[in-house]
C-alpha positions in Angstrom: 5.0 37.2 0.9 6.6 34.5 3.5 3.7 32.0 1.8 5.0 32.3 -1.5 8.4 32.5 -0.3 8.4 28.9 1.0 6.1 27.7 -1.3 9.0 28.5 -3.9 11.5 27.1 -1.7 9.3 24.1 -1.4 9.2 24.0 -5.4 13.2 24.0 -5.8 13.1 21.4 -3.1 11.1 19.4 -5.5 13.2 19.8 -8.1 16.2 18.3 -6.4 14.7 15.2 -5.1 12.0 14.0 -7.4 13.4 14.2 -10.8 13.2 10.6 -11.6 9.3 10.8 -10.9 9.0 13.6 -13.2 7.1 16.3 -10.6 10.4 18.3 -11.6 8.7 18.8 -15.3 5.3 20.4 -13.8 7.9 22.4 -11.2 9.9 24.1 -13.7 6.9 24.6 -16.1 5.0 26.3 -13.3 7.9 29.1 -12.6 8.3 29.5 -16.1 4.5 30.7 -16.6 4.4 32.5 -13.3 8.1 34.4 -14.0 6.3 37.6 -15.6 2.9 37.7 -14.4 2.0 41.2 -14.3 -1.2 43.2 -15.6 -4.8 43.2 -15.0 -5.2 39.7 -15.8 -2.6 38.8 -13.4 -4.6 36.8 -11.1 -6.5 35.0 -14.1 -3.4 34.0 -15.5 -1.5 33.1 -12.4 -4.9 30.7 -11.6 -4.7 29.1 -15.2 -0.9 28.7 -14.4 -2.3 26.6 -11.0 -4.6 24.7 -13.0 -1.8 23.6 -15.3 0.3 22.7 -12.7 -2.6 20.6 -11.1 -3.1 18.7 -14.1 0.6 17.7 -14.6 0.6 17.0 -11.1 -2.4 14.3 -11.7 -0.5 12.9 -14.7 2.7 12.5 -12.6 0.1 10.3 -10.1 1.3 7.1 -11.4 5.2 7.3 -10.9 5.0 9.2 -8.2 2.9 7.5 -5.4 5.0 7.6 -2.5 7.2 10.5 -3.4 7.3 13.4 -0.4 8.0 16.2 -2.8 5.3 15.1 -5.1 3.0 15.5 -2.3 4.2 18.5 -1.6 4.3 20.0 -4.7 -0.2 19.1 -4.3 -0.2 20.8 -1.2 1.2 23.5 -2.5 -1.0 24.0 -5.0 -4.0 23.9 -3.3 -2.4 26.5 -0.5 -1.8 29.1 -3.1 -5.1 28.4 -4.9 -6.7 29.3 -1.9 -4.9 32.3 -1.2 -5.3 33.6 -5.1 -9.4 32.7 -5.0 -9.2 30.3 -8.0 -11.9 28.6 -9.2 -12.8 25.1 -8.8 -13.3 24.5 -12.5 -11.6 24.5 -15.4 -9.2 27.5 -16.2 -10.9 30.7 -18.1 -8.2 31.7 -20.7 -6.9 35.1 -20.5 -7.5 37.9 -23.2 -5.1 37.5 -26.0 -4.9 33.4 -25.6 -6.8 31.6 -28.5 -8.1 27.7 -28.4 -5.9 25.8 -30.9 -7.8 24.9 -34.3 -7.6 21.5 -35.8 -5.0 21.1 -38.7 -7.0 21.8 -42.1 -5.0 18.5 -43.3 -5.4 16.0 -40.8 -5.8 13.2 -42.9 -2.6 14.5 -44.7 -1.0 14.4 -41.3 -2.2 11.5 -39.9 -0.5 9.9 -42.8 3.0 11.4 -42.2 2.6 10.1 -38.5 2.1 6.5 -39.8 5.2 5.2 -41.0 4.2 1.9 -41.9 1.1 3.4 -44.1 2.9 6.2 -45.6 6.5 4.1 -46.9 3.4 1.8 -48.2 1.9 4.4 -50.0 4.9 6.0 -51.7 6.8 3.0 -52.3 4.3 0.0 -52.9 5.3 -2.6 -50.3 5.6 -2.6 -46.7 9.4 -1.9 -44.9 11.8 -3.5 -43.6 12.4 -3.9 -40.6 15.8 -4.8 -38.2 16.4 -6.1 -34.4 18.9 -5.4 -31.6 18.6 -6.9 -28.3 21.0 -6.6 -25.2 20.1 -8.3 -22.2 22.0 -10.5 -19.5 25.4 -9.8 -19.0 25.0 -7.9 -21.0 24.9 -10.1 -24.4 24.3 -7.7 -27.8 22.5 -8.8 -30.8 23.1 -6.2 -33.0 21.1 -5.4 -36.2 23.2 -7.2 -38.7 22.9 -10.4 -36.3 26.3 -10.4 -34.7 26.1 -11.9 -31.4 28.4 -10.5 -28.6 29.2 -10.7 -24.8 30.1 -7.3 -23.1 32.0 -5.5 -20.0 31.1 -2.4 -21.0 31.2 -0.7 -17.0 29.2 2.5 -16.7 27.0 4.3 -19.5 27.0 3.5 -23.3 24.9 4.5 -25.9 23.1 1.5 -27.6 21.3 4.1 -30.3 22.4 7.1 -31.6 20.2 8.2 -34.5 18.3 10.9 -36.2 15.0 10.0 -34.1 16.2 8.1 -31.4 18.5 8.3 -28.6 19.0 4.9 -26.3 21.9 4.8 -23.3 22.4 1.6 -21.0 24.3 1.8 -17.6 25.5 -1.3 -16.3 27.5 -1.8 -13.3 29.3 -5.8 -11.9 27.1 -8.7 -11.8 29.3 -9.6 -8.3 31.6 -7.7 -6.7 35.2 -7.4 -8.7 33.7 -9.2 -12.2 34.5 -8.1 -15.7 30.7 -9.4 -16.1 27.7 -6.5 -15.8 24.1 -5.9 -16.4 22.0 -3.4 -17.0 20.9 -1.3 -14.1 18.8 2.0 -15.5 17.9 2.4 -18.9 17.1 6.0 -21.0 15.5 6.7 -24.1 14.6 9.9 -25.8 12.3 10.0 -28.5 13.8 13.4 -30.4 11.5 16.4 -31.4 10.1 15.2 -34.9 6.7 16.7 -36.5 4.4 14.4 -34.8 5.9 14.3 -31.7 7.3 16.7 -29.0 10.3 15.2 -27.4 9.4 12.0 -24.9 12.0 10.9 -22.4 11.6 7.4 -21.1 13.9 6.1 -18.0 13.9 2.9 -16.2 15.9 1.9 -13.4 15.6 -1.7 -11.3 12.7 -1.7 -9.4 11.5 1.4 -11.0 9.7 0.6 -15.0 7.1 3.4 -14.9 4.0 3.1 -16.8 4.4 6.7 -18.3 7.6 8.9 -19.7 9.3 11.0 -17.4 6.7 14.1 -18.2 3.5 11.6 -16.8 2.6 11.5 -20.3 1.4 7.9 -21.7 1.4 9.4 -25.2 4.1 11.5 -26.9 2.0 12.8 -30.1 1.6 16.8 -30.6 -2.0 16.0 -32.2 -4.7 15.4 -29.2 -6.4 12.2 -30.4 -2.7 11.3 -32.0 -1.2 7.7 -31.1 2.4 8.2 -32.4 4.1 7.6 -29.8 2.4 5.3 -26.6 3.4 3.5 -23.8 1.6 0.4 -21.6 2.5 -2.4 -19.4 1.6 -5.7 -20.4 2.9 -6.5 -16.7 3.1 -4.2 -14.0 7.0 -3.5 -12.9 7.9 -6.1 -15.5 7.4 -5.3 -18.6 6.8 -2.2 -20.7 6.1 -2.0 -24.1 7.0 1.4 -26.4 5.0 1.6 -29.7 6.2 4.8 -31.8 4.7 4.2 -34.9 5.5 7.4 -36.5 9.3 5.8 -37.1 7.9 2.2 -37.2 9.2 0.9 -34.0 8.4 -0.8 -31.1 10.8 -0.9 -27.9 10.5 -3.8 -25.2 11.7 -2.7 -21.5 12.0 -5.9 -18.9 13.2 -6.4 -15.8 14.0 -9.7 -14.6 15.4 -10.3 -11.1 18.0 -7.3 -10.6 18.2 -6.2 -14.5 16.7 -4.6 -17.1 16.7 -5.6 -20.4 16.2 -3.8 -24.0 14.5 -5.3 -27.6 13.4 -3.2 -30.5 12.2 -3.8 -33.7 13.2 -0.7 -35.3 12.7 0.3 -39.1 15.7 -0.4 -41.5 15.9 3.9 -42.4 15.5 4.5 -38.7 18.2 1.8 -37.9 20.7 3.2 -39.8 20.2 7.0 -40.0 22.6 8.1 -38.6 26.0 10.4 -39.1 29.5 9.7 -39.2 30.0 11.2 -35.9 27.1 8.8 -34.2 29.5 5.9 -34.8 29.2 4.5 -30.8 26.0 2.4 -30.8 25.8 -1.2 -29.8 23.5 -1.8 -31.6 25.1 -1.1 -34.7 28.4 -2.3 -34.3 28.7 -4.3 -31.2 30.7 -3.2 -28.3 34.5 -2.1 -28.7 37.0 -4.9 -29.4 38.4 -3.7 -26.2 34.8 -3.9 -24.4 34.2 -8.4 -25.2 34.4 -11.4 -23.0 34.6 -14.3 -24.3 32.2 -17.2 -23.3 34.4 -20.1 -23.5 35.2 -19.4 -20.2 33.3 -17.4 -17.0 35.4 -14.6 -15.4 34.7 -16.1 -12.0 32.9 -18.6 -10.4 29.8 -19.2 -8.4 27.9 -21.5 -6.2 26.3 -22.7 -9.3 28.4 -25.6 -11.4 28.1 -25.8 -15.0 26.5 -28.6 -15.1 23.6 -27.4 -13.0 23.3 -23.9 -15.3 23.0 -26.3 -18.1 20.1 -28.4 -16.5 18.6 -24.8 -15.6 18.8 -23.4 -19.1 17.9 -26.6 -21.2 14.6 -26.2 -19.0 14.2 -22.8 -20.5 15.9 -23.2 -24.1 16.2 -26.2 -25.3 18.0 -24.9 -28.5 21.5 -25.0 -28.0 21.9 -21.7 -29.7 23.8 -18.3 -28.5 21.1 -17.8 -25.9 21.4 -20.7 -24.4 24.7 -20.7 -24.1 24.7 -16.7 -22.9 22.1 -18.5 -20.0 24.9 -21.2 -18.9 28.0 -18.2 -18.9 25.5 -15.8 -16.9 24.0 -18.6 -14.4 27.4 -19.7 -13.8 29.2 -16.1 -13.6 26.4 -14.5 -10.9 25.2 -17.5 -9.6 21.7 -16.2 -10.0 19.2 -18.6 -11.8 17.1 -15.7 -12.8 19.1 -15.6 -15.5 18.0 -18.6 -17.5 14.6 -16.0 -17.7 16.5 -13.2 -18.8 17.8 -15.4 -21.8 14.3 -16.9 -22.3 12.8 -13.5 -22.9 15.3 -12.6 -25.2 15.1 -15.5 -27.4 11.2 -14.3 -27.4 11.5 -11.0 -28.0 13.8 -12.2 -30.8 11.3 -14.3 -32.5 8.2 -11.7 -32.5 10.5 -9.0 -33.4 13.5 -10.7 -36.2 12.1 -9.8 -39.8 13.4 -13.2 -41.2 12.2 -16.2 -39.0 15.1 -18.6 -40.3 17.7 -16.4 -38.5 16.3 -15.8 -34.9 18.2 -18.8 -33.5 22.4 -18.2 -33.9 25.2 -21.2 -33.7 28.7 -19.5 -33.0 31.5 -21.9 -33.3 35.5 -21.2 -32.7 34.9 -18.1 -30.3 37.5 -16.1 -30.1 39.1 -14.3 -26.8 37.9 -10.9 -28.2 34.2 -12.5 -28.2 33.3 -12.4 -31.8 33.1 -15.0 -33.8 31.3 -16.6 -37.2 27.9 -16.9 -37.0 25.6 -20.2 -38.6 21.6 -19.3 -39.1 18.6 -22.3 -37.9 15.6 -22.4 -39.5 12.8 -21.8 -37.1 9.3 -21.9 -36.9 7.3 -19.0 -38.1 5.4 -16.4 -36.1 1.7 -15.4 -37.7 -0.9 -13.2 -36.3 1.1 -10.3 -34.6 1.6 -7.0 -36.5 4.0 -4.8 -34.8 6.1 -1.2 -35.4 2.5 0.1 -36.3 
């Protein structure tokens, strides 16, 4: 009785201090199969419940290195699968549980959770597709291509849809600037018929390989790839392909920010209610919300004319980006941000359905930050398929 006792009061210690890591998830599923264990099958069941937990444990592994109550939460396990005389091996199911059966319509199914393939089919050509980036300080480029440069302190939603759910928190780029970037990033993939709900979250210094659950794939079908996640580099980039909605989500982190690019389906994009009217990526931040870039909000050890030589190195376009690199190098006086720019012009170019307008000229900014925008022609990008 005191062994379980602090083993649950080792579990609720978990919970508080590892949520980030996502042992929580295996925590509260645990207690919620062992609540009401009683019968003859008791112990069976309270063993598969151990199993369980050990498995989520092991898919936690990767985001949770390091953790103390991760570690705990293994010890724990193996403590009261001693005490209970499980098995070794793979969990026995209890009488009355039955092994799942494929879906009769697979094929039917596998077509549903392929956007790209099924809009194909019913309509005869492929989609179309929109872009939002918002990087920096941070700088939006929202879907209809209006370019913008935001305060926006504290947490705001960047997508509020019928499938998807994106919110950025920013804090100062110095101390006492109207200037900020993006510190922790979280996106939820809602509940949809291929997949089961997926929460991602990124914070500086922390972009997991895996959504919060240790899960590298979101799809309810077992050999399903609706919704995946990788690292094309380690802490530095992450790459989100859902292809059941026809979208794919870039997650970087450059020197101390994050950064967030999607190429996102036109019906996704815009599916939406009146009520979901907040997103900056559909409307740009509040007129309330913009700086303007004709001038930085405060000054740095940088001078202009050094950001310039910094970012002409890195963009030699004269376009919005460059010109969001010399306002951020100047502003924080970090040079990292010449990168930050860099990426997004990148990200921009594999991700913009129309190559002519990746690159943006704004002329006669205004103090509220918008302004009219002039398209470049640039070159176009073969050989790379995406929101598949």
């Amino acid at each position: 009785m005191l062994l379980r006792n602090t083993c649950f009061f080792l579990l609720l210690f978990c919970r508080h201090v590892c949520s980030f890591c996502g042992i929580s998830y295996c925590d509260s599923k645990y207690s919620t199969e062992v609540a009401n264990l009683h019968g003859p099958n008791q112990n069976i069941s309270h063993c598969n419940a151990l199993h369980s937990y050990s498995s989520c444990t092991h898919r936690m592994a990767p985001t949770c290195r390091g953790n103390l109550a991760y570690h705990t939460a293994v010890a724990i396990i193996k403590t009261l699968m001693i005490q209970k005389n499980c098995s070794k091996e793979s969990p026995t199911l209890a009488p009355g549980l039955q092994t799942p059966t494929p879906d009769d319509q697979d094929f039917e199914f596998l077509d549903i959770c392929d956007y790209k393939k099924n809009f194909a089919l019913r309509h005869g050509h492929l989609p179309s597709y929109q872009h939002c980036a918002v990087f920096g300080d941070p700088h939006v480029r929202t879907f209809s291509d209006e370019f913008l440069t935001c305060q926006v302190k504290g947490s705001w939603p960047l997508l509020d849809n019928h499938y998807l759910f994106v919110q950025a928190t920013s804090h100062p780029v110095v101390e006492g600037s109207n200037a900020t970037v993006i510190s922790k990033l979280t996106i939820i993939f809602k509940k949809m018929e291929c997949i089961r709900e997926m929460i991602y979250q990124a914070e500086i210094d922390n972009l997991p390989a895996a959504f919060v659950d240790g899960y590298v794939n979101g799809d309810e079908r077992p050999e399903g790839r609706s919704l995946t996640i990788h690292e094309p580099t380690p802490g530095q980039h992450i790459v989100i392909n859902a292809s059941y909605i026809g979208t794919t989500i870039f997650v970087r982190q450059v020197g101390r920010q994050l950064s967030f690019s999607i190429q996102a389906t036109e019906e996704m994009a815009f599916s939406f209610t009146d009520e979901q009217d907040l997103q900056l990526c559909v409307g740009g931040c509040p007129h309330s919300q913009r700086i303007s870039q004709s001038k930085s909000c405060c000054k740095s050890n940088i001078t202009e004319a050094w950001a310039h030589l910094l970012c002409k190195d890195q963009l030699p376009v004269e376009d919005v980006y460059f010109e969001s690199c010399v306002f951020d190098v100047v502003t924080s006086g970090d040079p990292s941000f010449s990168l930050v720019a860099r990426y997004a012009l990148e990200d921009a170019k594999l991700f913009h359905p129309n190559t002519q307008k990746v690159h943006i000229f704004q002329t006669n900014v205004s103090p509220s930050g918008s302004a009219p925008l002039l398209l470049f022609p640039t070159p176009a990008i073969s050989g790379l398929q995406l929101g598949s």
